[in-house]
N, C-alpha and C positions, 0 to 999 in steps of 0.2 A: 731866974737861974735856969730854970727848967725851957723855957724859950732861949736859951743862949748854948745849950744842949743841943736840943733839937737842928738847930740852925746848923752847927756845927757837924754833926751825924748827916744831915743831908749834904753839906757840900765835900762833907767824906767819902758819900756815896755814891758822890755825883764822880768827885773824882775816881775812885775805884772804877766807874761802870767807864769811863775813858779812855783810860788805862787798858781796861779789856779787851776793849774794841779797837784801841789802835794795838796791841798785840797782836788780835787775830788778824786784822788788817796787813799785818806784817807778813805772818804766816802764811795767809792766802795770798798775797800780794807783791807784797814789795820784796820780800828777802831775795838773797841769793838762792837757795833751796826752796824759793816758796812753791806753791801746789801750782798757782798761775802758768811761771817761768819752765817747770819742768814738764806741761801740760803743751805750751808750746813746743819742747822739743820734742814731745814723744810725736806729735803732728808732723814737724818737718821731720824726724825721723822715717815717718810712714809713707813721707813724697817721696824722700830720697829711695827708698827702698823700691817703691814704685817705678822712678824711674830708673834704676839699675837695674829690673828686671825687666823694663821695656828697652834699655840698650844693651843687655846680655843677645835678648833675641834678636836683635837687628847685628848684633854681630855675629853670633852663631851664622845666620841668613847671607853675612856679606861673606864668612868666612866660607860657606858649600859653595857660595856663587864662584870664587877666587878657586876654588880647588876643579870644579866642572870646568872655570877656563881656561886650567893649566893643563887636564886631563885629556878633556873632551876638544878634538878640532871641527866638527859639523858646532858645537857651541861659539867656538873662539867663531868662526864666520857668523854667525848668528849675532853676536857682539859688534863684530865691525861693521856689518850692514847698518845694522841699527844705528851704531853709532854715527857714521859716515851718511847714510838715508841713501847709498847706492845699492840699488838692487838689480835682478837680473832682469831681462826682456819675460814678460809675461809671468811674471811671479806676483802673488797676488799674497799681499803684506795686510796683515790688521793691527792696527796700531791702538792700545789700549789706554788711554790718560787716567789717572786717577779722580776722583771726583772731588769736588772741592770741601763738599761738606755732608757729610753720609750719614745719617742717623740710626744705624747699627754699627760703626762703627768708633770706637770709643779713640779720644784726639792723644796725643804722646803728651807726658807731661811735660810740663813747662819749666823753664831753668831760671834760676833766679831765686829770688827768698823766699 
């Protein structure tokens, strides 16, 4: 009797400890509300923020440039030259390309998931 107890108790406790484990497993894991799921969005939360404040400043940037071209007319020429690559007799032009890959430079974030 006393082994048909025991037997019994153990596979009580086996189940209880299974039970637990796929509870917390839930909790961590799986649920809707689990720690996982809200763990990645605080993540892309923190890209997206990133890069809204990397397109805030690139538009602030495009927006002085738009206001200097409508202000400024030695810019607005400044714009067509360039843009056009006609320049005057003896005007001596520097043309600056961006580099491709700069390691002080930190890269725009990337769009996507």
């Amino acid at each position: 009797m006393k082994t048909q107890k025991t037997k019994n108790k153990t596979l009580i406790n086996i189940v209880y400890f299974l039970l637990f484990v796929l509870i917390i497993a839930w909790i961590l894991m799986m649920g809707n509300n689990s720690f996982f799921k809200k763990w990645k969005l605080s993540q892309k939360a923190k890209k997206t923020e990133e890069e809204l404040k990397y397109l805030s400043a690139q538009n602030d940037s495009l927006k002085q440039e738009n206001k200097r071209l409508h202000s400024d007319p030695e810019e607005q020429k400044l714009h067509v030259k360039a843009r056009t690559g006609i320049y005057e007799k003896g005007e001596t032009v520097y043309i600056f390309k961006p580099a491709e890959k700069d390691s002080l430079k930190k890269d725009k974030p990337k769009k996507g998931k």
